[in-house]
C-alpha positions, 0 to 999 in steps of 0.5 A, spaced: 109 802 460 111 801 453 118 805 455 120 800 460 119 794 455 124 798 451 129 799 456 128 791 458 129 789 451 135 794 450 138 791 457 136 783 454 141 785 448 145 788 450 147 783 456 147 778 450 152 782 445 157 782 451 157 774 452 159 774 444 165 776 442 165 781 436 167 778 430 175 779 428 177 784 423 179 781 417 186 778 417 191 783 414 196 780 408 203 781 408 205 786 403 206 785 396 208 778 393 215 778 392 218 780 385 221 773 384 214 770 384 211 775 379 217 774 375 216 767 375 208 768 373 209 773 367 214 769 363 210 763 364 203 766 363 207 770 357 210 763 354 203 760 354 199 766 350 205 766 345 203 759 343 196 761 341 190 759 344 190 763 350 191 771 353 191 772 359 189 780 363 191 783 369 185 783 372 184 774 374 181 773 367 184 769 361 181 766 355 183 759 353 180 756 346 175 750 349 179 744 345 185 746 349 183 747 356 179 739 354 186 737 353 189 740 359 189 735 366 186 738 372 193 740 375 194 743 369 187 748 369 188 748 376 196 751 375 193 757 370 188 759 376 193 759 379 198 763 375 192 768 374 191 769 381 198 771 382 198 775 375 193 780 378 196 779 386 203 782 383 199 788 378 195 790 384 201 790 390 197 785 395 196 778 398 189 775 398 186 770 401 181 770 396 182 772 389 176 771 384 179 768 378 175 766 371 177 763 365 173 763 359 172 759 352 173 763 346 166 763 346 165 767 353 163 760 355 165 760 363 170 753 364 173 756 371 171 761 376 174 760 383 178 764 389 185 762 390 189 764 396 195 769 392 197 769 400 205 767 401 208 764 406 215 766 407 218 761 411 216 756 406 219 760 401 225 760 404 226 753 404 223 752 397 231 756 396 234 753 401 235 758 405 232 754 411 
């Protein structure tokens, strides 16, 4: 008897698995980001750590001095975040929906950590040239 439930159930799922859809795989990216973008990213993450106050890694991390980042607008941080994201998208040859980025204060304090989409549109790329 204890048999026949278990084939009752394992229909009961099996019947409820078919009325879903399996979940979608994850989207894959369009290859590396184009080298004018990671041209772009170094030279302005290499500027700005030249100045002092801030380094920057390969590998979606920073370091910037606290009273600097207190002194930078939101769209300001928001740009370094992302020119970070992009700094560890071009080392690392991929796109992401999701790269994780931390920018510390000198101290290890945490200021920002947040996932950025390095994901490029190259329809949009074309008409920032004027190629569209």
């Amino acid at each position: 008897m204890q048999l026949r439930s278990f084939f009752l159930s394992l229909s009961f799922l099996t019947a409820v698995a078919a009325c879903h859809d399996a979940p979608k795989p994850p989207e894959a990216m369009d290859g590396p980001i184009p080298v004018q973008i990671c041209t772009d990213v170094k030279k302005a993450l290499d500027t700005l750590s030249a100045q002092g106050g801030s380094e920057f890694t390969d590998k979606s991390e920073g370091t910037i001095e606290h009273a600097i980042w207190l002194a930078m607008a939101p769209d300001q941080r928001d740009s370094v975040a992302r020119a970070v994201a992009f700094r560890a998208g071009c080392v690392s040859g991929r796109q992401s929906k999701e790269q994780e980025v931390t920018i510390r204060a000198e101290d290890g304090m945490v200021l920002m950590h947040r996932y950025i989409s390095t994901k490029v549109d190259p329809q949009s790329m074309l008409q920032e040239g004027g190629g569209g």
